[in-house]
N, C-alpha and C positions, 0 to 999 in steps of 0.2 A: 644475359650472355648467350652468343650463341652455340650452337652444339658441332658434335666434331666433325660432324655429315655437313653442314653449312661451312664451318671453316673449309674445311675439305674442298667444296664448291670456289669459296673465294680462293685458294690457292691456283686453284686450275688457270684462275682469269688472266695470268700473269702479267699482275699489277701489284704494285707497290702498297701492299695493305699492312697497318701495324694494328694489333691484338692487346697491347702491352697496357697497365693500367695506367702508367704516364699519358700515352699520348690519348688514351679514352678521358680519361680527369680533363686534360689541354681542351677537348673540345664536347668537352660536357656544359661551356658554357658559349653565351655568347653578350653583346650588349644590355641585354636584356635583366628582368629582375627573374630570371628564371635557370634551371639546371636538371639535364638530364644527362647521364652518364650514357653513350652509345655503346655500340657490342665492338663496334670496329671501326677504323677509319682508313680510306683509301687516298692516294693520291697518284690517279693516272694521268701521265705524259703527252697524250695525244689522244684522238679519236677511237683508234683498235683498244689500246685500254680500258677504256673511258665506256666503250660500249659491252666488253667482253666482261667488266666487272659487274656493271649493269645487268644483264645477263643472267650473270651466275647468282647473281642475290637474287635475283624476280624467283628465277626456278627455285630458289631453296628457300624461297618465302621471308628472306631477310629484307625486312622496311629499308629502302631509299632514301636518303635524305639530302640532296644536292648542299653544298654551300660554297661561298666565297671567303670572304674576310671577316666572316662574323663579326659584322656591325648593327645587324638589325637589332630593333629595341623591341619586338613582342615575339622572340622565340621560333622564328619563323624557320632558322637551319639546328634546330636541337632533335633528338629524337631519341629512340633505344635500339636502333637499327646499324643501316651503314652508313656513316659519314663520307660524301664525297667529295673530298677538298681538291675544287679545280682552282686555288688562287696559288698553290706553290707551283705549279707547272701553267702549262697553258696561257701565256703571256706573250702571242707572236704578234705584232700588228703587220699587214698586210696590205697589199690591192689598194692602196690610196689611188681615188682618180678623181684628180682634181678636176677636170669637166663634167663629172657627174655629181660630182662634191661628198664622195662616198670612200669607206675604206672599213676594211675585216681587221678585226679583231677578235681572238680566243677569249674565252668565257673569264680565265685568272687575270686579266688587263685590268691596272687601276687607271681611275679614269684621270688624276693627274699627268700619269704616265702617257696616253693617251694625247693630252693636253699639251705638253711637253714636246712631244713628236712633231704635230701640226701645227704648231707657233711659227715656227720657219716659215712656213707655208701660208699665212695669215688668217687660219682658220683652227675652230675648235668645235670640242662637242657641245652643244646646248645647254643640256641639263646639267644643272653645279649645284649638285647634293654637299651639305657641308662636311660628309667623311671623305673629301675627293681625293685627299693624300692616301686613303687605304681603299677605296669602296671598288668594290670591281665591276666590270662590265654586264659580265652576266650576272649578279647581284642585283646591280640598277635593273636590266630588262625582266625579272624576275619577280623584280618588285614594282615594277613601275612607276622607278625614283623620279624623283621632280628638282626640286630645291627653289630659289629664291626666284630664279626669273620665267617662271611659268605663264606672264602673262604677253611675253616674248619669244619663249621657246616652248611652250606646251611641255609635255609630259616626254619621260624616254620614250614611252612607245610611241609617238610620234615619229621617231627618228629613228627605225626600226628598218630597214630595206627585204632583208631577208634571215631567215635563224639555222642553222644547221643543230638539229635535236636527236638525242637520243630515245629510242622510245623504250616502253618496259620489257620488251622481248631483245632490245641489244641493236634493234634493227637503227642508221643515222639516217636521219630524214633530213628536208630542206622544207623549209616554208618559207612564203614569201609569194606577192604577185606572180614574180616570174616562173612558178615552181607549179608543175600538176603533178607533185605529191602528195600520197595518201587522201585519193579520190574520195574514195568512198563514205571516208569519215569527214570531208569538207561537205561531201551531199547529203548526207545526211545531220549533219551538224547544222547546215546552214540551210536544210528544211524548219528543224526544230525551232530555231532564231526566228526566221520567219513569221511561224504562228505563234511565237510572243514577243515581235512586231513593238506592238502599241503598250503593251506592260513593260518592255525595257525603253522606248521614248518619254515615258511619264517617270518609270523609276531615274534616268538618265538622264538629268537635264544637263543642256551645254552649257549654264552659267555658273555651275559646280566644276571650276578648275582640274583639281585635283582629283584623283582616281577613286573610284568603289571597291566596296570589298567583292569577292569573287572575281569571275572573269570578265574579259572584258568584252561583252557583250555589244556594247553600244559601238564600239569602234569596229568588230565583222558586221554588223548590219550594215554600218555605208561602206564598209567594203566588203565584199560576201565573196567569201573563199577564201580569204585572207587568211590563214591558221596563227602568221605569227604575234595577230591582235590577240587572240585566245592565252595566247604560251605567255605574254607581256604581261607582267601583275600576276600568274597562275603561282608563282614562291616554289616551284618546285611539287608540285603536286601533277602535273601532267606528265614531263619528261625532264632532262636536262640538258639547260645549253652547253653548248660546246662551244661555238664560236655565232658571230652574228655579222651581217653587212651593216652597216651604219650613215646615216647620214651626218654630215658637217655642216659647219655653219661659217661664215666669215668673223674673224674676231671684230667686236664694236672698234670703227678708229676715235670712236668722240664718244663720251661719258661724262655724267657729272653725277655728285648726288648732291640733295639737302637734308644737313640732317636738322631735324624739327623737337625737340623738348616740351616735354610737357609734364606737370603736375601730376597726373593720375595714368595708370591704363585707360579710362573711360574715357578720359578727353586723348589719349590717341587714338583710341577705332572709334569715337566719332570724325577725329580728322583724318582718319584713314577714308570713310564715307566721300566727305569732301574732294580728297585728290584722287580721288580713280578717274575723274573727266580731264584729266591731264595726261592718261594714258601712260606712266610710268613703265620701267620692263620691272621693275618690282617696288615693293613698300615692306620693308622688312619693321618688325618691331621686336625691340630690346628693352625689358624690364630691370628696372633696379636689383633686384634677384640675384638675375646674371651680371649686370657690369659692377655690381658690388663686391664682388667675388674677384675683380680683378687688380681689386685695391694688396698693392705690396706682390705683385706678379712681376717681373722683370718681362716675362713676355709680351701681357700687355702693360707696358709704362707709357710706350708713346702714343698709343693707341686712347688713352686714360687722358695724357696732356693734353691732344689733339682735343679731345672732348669737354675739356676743360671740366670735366667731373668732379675734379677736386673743390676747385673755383665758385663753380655756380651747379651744385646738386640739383637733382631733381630725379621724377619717380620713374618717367618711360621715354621713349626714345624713339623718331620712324626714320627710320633712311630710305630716302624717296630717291630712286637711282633712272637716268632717262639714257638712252644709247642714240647716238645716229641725227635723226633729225631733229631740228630746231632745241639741241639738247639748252644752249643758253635761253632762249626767249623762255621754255618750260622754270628753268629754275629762277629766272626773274619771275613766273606767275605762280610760285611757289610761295615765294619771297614777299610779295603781293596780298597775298592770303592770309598773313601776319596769323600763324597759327602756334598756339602753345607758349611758350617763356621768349622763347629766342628759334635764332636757324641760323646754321650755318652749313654755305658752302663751299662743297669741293671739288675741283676740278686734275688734281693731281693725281697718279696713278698709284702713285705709290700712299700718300695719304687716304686713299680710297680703298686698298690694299690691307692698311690698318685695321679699319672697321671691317672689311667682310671678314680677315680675319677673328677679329675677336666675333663675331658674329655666330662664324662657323665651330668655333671651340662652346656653343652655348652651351650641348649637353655635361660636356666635365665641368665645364663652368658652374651650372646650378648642381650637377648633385655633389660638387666638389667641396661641397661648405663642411664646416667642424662640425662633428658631432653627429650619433647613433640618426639621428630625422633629417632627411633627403627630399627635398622637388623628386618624385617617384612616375617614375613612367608606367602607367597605365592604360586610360582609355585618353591620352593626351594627344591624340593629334586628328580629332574630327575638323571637320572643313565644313564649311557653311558659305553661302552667298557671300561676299564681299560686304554689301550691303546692311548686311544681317549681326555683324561681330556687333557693335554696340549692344542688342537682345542677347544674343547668345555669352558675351559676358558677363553680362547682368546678371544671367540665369544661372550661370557656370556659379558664379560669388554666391548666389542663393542656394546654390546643393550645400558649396562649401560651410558655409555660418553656422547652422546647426548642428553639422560633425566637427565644428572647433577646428575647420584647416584655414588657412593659406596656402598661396602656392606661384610657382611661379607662371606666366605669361608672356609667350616670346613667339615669334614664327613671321611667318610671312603671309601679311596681314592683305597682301594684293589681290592673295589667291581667297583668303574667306578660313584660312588655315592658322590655329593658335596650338604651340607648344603648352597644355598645361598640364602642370606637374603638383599635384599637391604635395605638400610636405608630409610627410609619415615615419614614422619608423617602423620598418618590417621586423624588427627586433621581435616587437610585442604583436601579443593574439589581436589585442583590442587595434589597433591600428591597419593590422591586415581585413577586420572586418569593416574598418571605413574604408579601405581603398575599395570592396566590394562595393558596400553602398555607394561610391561614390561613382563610381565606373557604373553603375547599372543605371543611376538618373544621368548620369555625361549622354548616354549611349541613348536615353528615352529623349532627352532635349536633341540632341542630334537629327534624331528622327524627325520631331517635332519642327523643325526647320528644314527639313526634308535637304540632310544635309549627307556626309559620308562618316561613318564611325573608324574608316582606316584612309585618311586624307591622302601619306605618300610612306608610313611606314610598313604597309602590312597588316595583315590579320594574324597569322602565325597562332602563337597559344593565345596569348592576350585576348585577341576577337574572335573568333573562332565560333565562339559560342553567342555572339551579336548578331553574325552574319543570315540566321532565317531571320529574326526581325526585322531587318534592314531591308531585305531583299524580298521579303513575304515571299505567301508559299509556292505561288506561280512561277517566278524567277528563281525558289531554292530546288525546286523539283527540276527547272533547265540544268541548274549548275553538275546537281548530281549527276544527269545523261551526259553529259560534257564529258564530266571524270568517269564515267565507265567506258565511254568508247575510247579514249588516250589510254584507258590506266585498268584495264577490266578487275586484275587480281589485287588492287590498291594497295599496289606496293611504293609508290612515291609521294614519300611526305605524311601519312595517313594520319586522318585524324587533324589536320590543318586545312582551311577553308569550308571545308564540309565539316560538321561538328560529330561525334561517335561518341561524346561522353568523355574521352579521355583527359581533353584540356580545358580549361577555367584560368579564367586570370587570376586565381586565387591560391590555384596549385604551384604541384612543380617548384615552388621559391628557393630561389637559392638562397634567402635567411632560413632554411628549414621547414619551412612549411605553414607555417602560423599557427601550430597546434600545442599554444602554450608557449612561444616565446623561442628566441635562438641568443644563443651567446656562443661564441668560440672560446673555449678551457686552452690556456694557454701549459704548457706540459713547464714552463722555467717561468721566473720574475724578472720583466724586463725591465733592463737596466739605462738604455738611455732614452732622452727627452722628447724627442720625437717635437720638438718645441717650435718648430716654424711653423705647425699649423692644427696637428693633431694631439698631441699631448699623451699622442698613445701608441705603441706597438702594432693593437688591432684595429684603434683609428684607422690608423694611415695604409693600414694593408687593405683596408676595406674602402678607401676613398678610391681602387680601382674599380669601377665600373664596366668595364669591358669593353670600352668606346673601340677600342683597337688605335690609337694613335698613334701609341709605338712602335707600330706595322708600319707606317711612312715611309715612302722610299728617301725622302730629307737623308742629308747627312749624318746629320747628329744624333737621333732619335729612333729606334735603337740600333748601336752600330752593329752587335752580333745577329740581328736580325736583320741589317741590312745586308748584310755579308754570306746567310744562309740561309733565309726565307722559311726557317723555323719556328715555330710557333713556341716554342719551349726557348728561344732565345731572345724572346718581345717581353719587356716589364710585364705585360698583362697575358703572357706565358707564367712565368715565373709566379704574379701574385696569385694567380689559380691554384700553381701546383702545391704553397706554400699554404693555404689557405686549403685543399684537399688534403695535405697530409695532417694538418693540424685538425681536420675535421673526421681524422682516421679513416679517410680513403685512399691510404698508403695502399702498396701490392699487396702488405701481408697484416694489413688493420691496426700494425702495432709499434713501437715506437717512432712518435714523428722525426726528432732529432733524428734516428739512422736510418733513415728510410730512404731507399735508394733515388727517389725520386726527388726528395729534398735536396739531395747533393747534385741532381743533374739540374737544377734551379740556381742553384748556388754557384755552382762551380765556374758557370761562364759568364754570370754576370763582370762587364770590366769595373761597376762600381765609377764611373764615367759622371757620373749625378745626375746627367741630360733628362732625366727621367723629372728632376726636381723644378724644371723649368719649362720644359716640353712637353710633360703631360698636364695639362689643364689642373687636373685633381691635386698635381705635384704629389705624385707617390713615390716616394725614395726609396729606391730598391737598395742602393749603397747602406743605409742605414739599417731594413731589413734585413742585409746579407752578412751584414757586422752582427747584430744581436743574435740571432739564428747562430751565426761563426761562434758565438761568445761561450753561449749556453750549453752549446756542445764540449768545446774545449773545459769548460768550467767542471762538467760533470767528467768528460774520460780525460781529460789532460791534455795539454798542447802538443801537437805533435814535433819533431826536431827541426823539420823543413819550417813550418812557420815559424817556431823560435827562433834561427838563425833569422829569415827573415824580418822578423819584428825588430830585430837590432842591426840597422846596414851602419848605425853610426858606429860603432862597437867593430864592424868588421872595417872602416875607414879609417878609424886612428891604428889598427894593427896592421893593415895599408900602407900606409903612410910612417910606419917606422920602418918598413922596409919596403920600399915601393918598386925599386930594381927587382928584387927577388918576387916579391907580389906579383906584377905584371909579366916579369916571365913565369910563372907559375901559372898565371891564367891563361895560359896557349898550349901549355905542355897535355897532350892528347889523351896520356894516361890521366892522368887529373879531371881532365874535364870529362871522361868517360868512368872513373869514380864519382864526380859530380853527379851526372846523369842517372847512372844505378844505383846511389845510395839517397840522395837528394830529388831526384826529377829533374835537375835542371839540366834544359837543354846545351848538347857539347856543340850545335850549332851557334848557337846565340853569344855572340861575345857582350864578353863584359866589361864596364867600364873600368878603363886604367885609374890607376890609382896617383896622385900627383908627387910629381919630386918635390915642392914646397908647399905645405898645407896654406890655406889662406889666410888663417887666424895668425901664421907665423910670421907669412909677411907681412899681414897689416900691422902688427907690433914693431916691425920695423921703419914702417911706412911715415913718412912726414909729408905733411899737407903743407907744400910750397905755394899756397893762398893765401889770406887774412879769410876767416870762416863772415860773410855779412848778413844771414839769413837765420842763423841760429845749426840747433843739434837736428840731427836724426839718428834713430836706429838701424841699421842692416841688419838684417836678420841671415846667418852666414848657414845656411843650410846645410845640410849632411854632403850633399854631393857638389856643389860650392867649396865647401870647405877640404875638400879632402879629397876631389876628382875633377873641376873644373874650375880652379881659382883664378882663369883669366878672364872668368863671369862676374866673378867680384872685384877682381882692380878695374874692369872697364863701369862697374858701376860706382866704383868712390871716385872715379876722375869723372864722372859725372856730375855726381852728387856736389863734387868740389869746383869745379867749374859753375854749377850753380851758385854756388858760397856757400854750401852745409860744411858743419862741422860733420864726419859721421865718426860712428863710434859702432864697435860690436855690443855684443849684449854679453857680459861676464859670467864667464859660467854655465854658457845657454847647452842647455840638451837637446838634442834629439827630437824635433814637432812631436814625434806620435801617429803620423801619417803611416808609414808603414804598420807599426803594430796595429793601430786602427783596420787596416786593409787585411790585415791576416785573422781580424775577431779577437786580437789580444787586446779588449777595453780594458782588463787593470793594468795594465803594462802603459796603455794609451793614457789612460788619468791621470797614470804615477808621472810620467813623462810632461804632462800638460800642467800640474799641480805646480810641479816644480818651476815649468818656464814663465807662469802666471803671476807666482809668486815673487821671481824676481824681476818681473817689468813691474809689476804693481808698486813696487820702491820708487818708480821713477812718478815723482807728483807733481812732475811739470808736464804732463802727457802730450812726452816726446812723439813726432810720430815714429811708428816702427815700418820698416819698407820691406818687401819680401821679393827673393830675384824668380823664387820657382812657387808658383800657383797652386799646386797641392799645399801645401806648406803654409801656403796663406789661409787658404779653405780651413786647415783646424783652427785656428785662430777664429777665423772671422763665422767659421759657424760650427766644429764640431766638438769644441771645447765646451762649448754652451749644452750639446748633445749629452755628452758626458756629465756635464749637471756641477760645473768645478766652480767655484768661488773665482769671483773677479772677470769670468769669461765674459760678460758682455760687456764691463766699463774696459778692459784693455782691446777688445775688438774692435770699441772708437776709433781708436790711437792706429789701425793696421789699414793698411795700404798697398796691391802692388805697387813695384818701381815702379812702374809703366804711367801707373794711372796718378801715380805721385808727378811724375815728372811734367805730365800731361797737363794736369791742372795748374801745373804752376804756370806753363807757356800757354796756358789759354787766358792766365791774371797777364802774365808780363810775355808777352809774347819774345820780346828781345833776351830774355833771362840768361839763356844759354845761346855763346855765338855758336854756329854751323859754316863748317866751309861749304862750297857751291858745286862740288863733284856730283856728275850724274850717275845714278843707281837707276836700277829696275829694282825691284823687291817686294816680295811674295809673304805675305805671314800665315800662319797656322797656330791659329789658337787657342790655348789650352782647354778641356772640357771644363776643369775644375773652375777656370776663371769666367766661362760662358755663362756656370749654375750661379756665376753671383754679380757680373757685370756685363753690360752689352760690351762684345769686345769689340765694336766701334771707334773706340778712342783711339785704338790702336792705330788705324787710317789716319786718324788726324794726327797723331804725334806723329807719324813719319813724313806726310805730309808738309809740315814744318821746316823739315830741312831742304834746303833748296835743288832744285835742278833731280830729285825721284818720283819716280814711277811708281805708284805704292798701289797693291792690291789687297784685299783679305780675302783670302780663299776661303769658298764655302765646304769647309771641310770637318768630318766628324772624328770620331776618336783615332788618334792614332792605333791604336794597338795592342800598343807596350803594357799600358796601364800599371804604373810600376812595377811587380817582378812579373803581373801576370805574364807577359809576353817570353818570360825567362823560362816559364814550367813548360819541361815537356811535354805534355798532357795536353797542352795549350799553344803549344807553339805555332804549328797552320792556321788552325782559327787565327791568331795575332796576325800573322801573314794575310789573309781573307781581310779581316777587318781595315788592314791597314792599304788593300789593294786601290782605294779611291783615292785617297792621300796620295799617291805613290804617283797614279796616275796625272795628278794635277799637276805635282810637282813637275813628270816630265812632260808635260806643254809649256811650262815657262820656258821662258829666254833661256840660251845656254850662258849667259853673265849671269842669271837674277841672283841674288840674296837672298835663300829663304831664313825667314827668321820662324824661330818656335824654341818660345819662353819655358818651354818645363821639357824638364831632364828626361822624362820617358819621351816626349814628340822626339827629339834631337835623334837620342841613341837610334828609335826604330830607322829615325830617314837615314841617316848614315848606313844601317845596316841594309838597307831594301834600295837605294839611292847611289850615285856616285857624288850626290852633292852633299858638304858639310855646314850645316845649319848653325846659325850664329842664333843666339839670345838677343834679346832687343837692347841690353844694356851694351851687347860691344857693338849694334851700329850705329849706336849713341855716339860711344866714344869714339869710334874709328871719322865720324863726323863734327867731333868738336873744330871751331877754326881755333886762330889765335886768341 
C-alpha cells in the first residue's frame, strides 16, 4: 500500500487515479498465470497527465508500471506499484500520410481498430498478433509483438517511425531518426553498443526471427542513435509510450493458403523444414490440443466443417499462407510435395478468415479444456531456427517424459517459434514443482540451439530470471547501463528484465503460490449444472484465463464494456472480482456474498450469454451471476423488486383483466414516480401495454380454415405474447397454417422461468420449469414445440438442464425457434409456403440469447426466400434492455450506452426498411430509443404470405 505522503503526490498530478480495492483486485491480474495486487491505478487522458502522474510517483518513489490491455502471458504490466492504464483513454489515430505510408497513433489504439481505419485506404498494419481485437499499440511496441507473418512483415519494431516517451522525471521526449533528442544518452548509449559490437552480432543472429530478451541491441547497432530501437521490446522498464509514428503496409490483393495434415507434430516441423524454400509469409501450426477443443463450439462449427476434422481426424495441422506473387504456382508446389494425409486449398477470403480465426483464439482454446490441469504458460514460447524445430521438439518431448507431462504444441512454425504449454495443475505443490523443472531444461535447450527463451511474448515475471543466461554476463552488464541512464532511480517496471530477486516463474501464482496446494472454499453449495462444459461453479469461473477477449471492440462481446471501456464491465473484469472476493480480498476481507465489490460485478452484467460462445474458454458469466444472485437471496431473503419481477406472468393475467385501467395506470406520473421510489424502476422507461384480447383467448376461438397436411406442433405462447403482443402469435399460426400444421398451445403452460432465472430466483426458476416439463413430457409423439421469443427458448434448450430438472434434455430435442423451424422446412421444400412478390428492404437484429445457441445466419436465408427483399443481418450486440434490466433505475443510461450502436445502425437504414428483432426486450428498447416500430420475424412472414 502506499502511504499518505505518496497518495498525497498522486493527487497533485491531476489525473484520474482510483485507490479503491475494486479496481486494485481488476488489475492485479493480467493473461498470465500470475497476480499482484498494485497500490494504485491511473488512467490519464493525454500527454500532460500522463507525464505529470509519472512525475509525482518517480519523486515519491512509487514503482511505474505502464500497461495496455493486459494481455500478456508472463506478467509483464503487474506490479505493487502504480498501474498506468493508457488503453481506456488514449485512442486518437492521427497524421495518416499516405505517400509516406505512415500514421500516429496513441499508446490505448487496438490494433484491430487501427486495421479497421486504413482498410478504406487499402492498407494495414503488419504485424497480426492473434489478441488484435484487444492488443494495443503501445503494448505491441513495448513488447515487440510479431504474430504469424513475420517472415513478411518482420517484427513491430520494424515498423517503428518515431516514439513520443515519457521519461521518469515527467519530462516527453521523441525518438526516432528524425529526432536529436536526448543527445547525451544516445552518445553515450551508442558508445557503450559499440564496444560490445561483436558480442551482440554473435549473441544476435539474423536467422533468429523473433525478438531476444532484453533490449534491442542489435537493431541500434545498424542504426546508431536510433533510441526508439532500445524503448521497442524494453515492456516498460525504460519509459512509457504515449503515442508512436507508425509505418503501414498495403493490404495483400492475392492470398492463398494450403492447409497440410499430418499424423504427428514430428512429421509437421519436419514438413515445415521442407517448405520454407517456397518462401511462404507464414506456416502456422495447429495441434489436436487446440482444434480439439473446438469440438461442440458454435463459433468454431464452420471452421471445423471447412476442415473436415470431423470426417478425416488427424494429430496436426500447417497453414502454409503465400501473399502477392505467383501466389497459385506456390500452392500447386505445395500440392506437388504430397506432404502428410492430405491438403487442402484455399483461396477464399472468407474461408481463410475461418482458420486464422480459430488460429488466433489458440490460447483460450488450449487452456479452455475441463478440468483443474491446463496447457500452462510458462517458458512456452522460445524461438529457435526454423530449421531447427524437428531437434528442439524432440528435446522439448524428452524434458517432458520423465515429469509425466504432455502438452500442447501450436505457433508459427516459419518463424522457428512453438507455443508449448504443458499440462499441469497449479492446484497442486507437486505440479508447480514440474512447471519449475520444466521451464529451467525448456530455457537450457533453448540455449543450446542458440535460440531466444522470450520469442514474441516478453520476459516480464516468467523470464526474468533466464535473461543473464541468455544473454551472458557481457551483454547483461550492457542491459543494466542502458536502464540506469533511462531509469537512474528504477522506478519503471522494476525487477522486470533485469532480475533483483523478486520474480520467479514459480512465484506470485495466481493459484496461490504452490505452497501446499490452492483450492477456492466456496462460502454457499452450488446449486446449478454448469453442465455444457465444466460441471462446476469453480470450474467454469476458472476457465477465465485473462486472455482479455471480452475487451473486443466486436459488437457482441462484452456489450457493457463496449459501451464503457471499463474493466469491471468485461467477463474477465467480473470473473476476477468474483474470484477476489471469494478469495477474501474483499475491501473489508469478510463476507464474500455482501461485499461491495461482488455486487459492482453482478450488477451490470446483462447476462447476454455472448460470453458462452465468444469467449473461447465459454465462461458463462449469466450462470455465475444467477448462482452468486441465488445464494445471497437464499440466505437474507428475496428482496420485493425481484420478486415482483420474477413473476411478469402473474402481473400479465392481472393486466389483462383490466387492460384499459392497466395502461392507463402505466402513464399516470404519480405512479410511475411511486414506481421509481419504492421499486427503482425507472418513470422514464415505458412499459409495455398490456393487450385488449390475451392470446390464449383468441386462439380458443380461432378455427384453422385449412385441412392441417404436415401434422402437429406446439407454440409456445410466451408471457409477453400472450398477454401484451398477441398480434406475434396470430401472425405465427397463419403461418404455421399456411404451412399445413395443425398448431396447438401447450395446456396449462406457466411461465419459462426466464425472468425468475434473471433475478437469481433458481427455486422459483425449477418450480416453474418442473412443472412446464412435466406437461410436455405427456406428449410421446415428440411434437415439436416452437418458441416466438428467444429467451424463452434458451431455458428450455439449455437452462433447464442447468437447474438439473428431470426430462430437460429429452424435451429440448423436440424445441425449436419459429424462425429456424420455418427455415428448415423451406430449405426441405423450398415451395412449402407461397410468398407474394412485394419488394421490402429489411434489416434484422438478433437476439443474444439466440446467437449463444444458433448461428443467426439462417435468418438471412429465410428472408431471403421471399421474393423481390433486400435482407441484411446487422452486426449488432445486445440491445440493452436485457429484460427488466433496462427497466431499473440504477441502470437505465448504461441500457442507453449499450444500446447506442444498435440505435446507430438502425438509423443508416432506408427510411422504408423493416427492422425485424425476434425478442421482446430488442423491440421495446428500438421503439423507445427509435422512431421506428420493429416487427417480429413471424409478422413478416405473414404480412408476405401469397394466396
Amino acid at each position: 500500500m502506499i502511504s499518505a505522503q505518496q497518495k498525497a503526490a498522486l493527487i497533485a498530478a491531476d489525473c484520474d487515479v482510483a485507490y479503491d480495492n475494486l479496481t486494485r483486485q481488476l488489475y492485479a491480474t493480467d493473461a498470465s498465470i500470475y497476480q499482484i495486487t498494485p497500490s494504485a491505478v491511473a488512467f490519464p487522458r493525454d500527454a500532460r497527465q500522463a507525464s505529470s502522474v509519472i512525475r509525482q510517483a518517480a519523486e515519491a518513489g512509487i514503482p511505474i508500471i505502464p500497461r495496455g490491455a493486459g494481455t500478456g502471458l508472463i506478467g509483464g504490466v503487474l506490479g505493487e506499484g502504480l498501474i498506468i492504464d493508457f488503453s481506456r483513454h488514449n485512442r486518437e489515430i492521427s497524421e495518416l500520410n499516405l505517400e509516406k505510408r505512415t500514421v500516429r497513433v496513441g499508446a490505448g489504439v487496438v490494433l484491430d481498430q487501427l486495421n479497421a481505419f486504413l482498410k478504406p485506404y487499402g492498407f494495414c498494419f503488419g504485424p497480426d498478433v492473434a489478441t488484435s481485437s484487444r492488443a494495443t499499440l503501445g503494448g505491441m511496441i513495448a513488447n515487440n509483438s510479431s504474430g504469424s507473418h513475420v517472415p513478411y512483415y518482420g517484427v513491430t519494431a520494424d515498423h517503428v517511425v518515431s516514439l513520443e516517451i515519457v521519461m521518469s522525471d515527467g519530462r516527453i521526449e521523441h525518438t526516432g531518426s528524425k529526432y536529436d533528442s536526448l543527445r547525451s544518452q544516445r552518445q553515450f548509449i551508442g558508445k557503450l553498443i559499440r564496444e560490445h559490437a561483436a558480442k551482440i552480432q554473435e549473441k544476435f543472429s539474423p536467422a533468429l526471427l523473433k525478438r531476444r530478451p532484453g533490449y534491442g541491441l542489435d537493431r541500434f547497432l545498424k542504426e546508431p542513435g536510433n533510441l526508439s530501437h532500445l524503448f521497442a521490446g524494453s515492456e516498460g522498464t525504460l519509459g512509457a509510450i504515449l503515442s508512436a509514428e507508425l509505418k503501414i503496409v498495403p493490404l495483400p490483393k492475392i492470398r492463398g493458403i494450403g492447409l497440410v495434415f499430418f499424423s504427428s507434430v514430428e512429421e509437421a516441423m519436419q514438413a515445415t523444414v521442407e517448405l520454407l524454400d517456397l518462401k511462404p509469409a507464414a506456416i502456422e501450426h495447429v495441434d489436436s490440443v487446440l482444434f480439439d477443443q473446438t469440438k461442440g463450439q458454435l463459433a468454431f462449427k464452420a471452421a471445423r466443417d471447412l476442415l473436415e476434422l470431423d470426417e478425416k481426424p488427424c494429430e496436426a495441422i500447417l497453414a502454409v499462407e503465400f501473399f502477392e506473387d505467383n501466389v497459385t504456382e506456390r500452392l500447386d508446389l505445395l500440392v506437388k510435395k504430397n506432404l502428410g494425409l492430405r491438403t487442402t486449398i484455399l483461396r477464399n477470403n472468407q474461408e481463410i478468415g475461418l482458420v486464422w480465426n480459430m488460429r488466433k483464439a489458440g490460447l483460450s482454446l488450449v487452456t479452455g479444456c475441463k478440468g483443474d490441469a491446463k496447457p500452462v504458460t510458462c517458458v512456452e514460447d522460445g524461438c529457435v531456427r526454423p530449421e531447427h524445430l524437428p531437434e528442439y521438439v524432440a528435446g522439448l518431448k524428452a524434458i517432458m517424459k520423465p515429469l509425466g507431462l504432455h502438452g500442447s504444441f501450436y505457433g508459427h512454425a516459419a518463424s522457428g517459434l512453438l507455443h508449448v504449454r504443458p499440462v499441469l495443475n497449479l492446484h497442486k505443490a507437486e505440479d508447480v514443482v514440474k512447471m519449475r523443472k520444466f521451464s529451467d531444461e525448456a530455457a537450457a535447450l533453448i540455449k543450446q540451439f542458440k535460440g531466444s527463451v522470450a520469442g514474441e511474448h516478453g520476459v516480464g515475471i516468467a523470464r526474468t530470471e533466464y535473461v543473464p543466461e541468455q544473454l551472458g554476463p557481457e551483454l547483461m552488464s550492457l542491459t543494466k547501463e542502458i536502464k540506469a541512464v533511462f531509469d537512474p532511480k528504477n522506478v519503471f517496471n522494476p525487477g522486470k528484465v533485469i532480475p533483483d530477486g523478486r520474480y520467479k516463474i514459480d512465484t506470485n501464482l495466481r493459484m496461490g503460490g504452490g505452497d501446499g496446494g490452492y483450492r477456492l472454499e466456496l462460502p454457499f453449495e452450488p446449486t446449478l449444472a454448469f453442465a455444457a462444459k465444466d460441471n462446476s461453479f469453480v470450474g467454469n469461473l476458472e476457465q477465465c484465463n485473462g486472455c482479455g477477449g471480452c475487451r473486443k471492440d466486436a459488437p457482441t462481446m462484452c456489450p457493457t464494456f463496449v459501451a464503457t471501456g471499463e474493466e469491471i464491465m468485461s467477463t474477465r473484469g467480473r470473473a476476477n472480482t468474483i474470484r477476489a472476493v471469494l478469495e477474501h480480498r474483499g475491501a473489508d476481507g469478510g463476507d464474500p456474498l455482501s461485499s461491495e465489490e461482488l455486487e459492482t460485478a453482478l450488477a451490470n452484467c446483462l447476462s447476454c450469454k455472448a460470453c458462452t460462445t465468444e469467449c473461447p474458454s465459454n465462461v458463462n458469466m449469466a450462470l455465475l451471476k444467477a448462482e452468486l444472485l441465488y445464494a445471497r437471496h437464499k440466505r437474507d431473503g428475496l428482496p420485493l423488486r425481484e420478486r415482483i419481477l420474477s413473476d411478469v406472468d402473474l402481473l400479465g393475467k392481472l393486466g389483462c383483466a383490466f387492460p384499459s385501467l392497466a395502461n392507463a395506470g402505466l402513464k399516470w406520473p404519480w405512479l410511475r414516480s411511486l414506481m421509481q421510489s419504492a421499486l427503482g424502476i425507472e418513470a422514464k422507461r415505458p412499459l409495455p401495454p398490456y393487450a385488449e384480447e390475451r392470446f390464449d383467448h383468441w386462439f380458443a376461438q380461432h378455427v384453422n380454415s385449412r385441412r392441417p397436411t404436415r401434422g402437429k406442433v406446439i407454440l409456445w405462447d410466451d408471457t409477453f405474447v400472450r398477454y401484451h403482443e398477441p398480434n406475434i402469435g396470430m401472425a405465427a399460426v397463419a403461418v404455421l397454417e399456411a404451412a399445413g400444421f395443425e398448431v396447438v398451445l401447450p395446456n396449462n403452460r406457466r411461465c419459462c422461468g426466464r425472468p425468475a432465472f434473471s433475478q437469481g430466483n433458481l427455486d422459483e426458476a425449477a418450480k416453474l420449469g418442473r412443472h412446464n416439463l412435466e406437461l410436455l413430457s405427456q406428449d410421446r409423439s415428440n411434437t415439436p414445440i416452437l418458441f416466438l421469443e428467444p429467451s424463452c427458448y434458451s431455458m428450455f434448450a439449455e437452462d433447464y438442464r442447468e437447474l438439473k430438472l428431470a426430462s430437460a434434455e429429452e424435451v429440448s430435442k423436440r424445441c425449436h425457434l419459429f424462425e429456424q423451424f420455418i427455415e428448415n422446412l423451406l430449405s426441405r421444400e423450398p415451395n412449402a409456403i407461397p410468398f407474394n412478390t412485394e419488394q421490402e428492404t429489411i434489416a434484422i437484429h438478433a437476439h443474444c440469447h439466440a446467437k449463444s445457441l444458433v448461428n443467426p445466419a439462417f435468418m438471412t436465408r429465410l428472408l431471403q426466400r421471399l421474393p423481390n427483399r433486400k435482407v441484411t443481418l446487422l452486426e449488432t450486440g445486445c440491445c440493452g434492455m436485457a429484460g427488466a434490466f433496462g427497466a431499473i433505475e440504477s441502470k437505465y443510461e448504461l441500457s442507453l450506452k449499450v444500446a447506442a450502436p444498435l440505435v446507430d445502425k438502425i438509423g443508416k437504414q432506408p427510411s422504408d426498411s423493416v427492422i425485424v428483432a425476434s425478442g421482446t426486450s430488442c423491440r421495446h428498447q428500438i421503439e423507445h430509443l427509435t422512431p421506428v416500430h420493429p416487427k417480429h420475424m413471424a409478422e413478416v412472414l405473414a404480412a408476405a404470405l401469397g394466396e
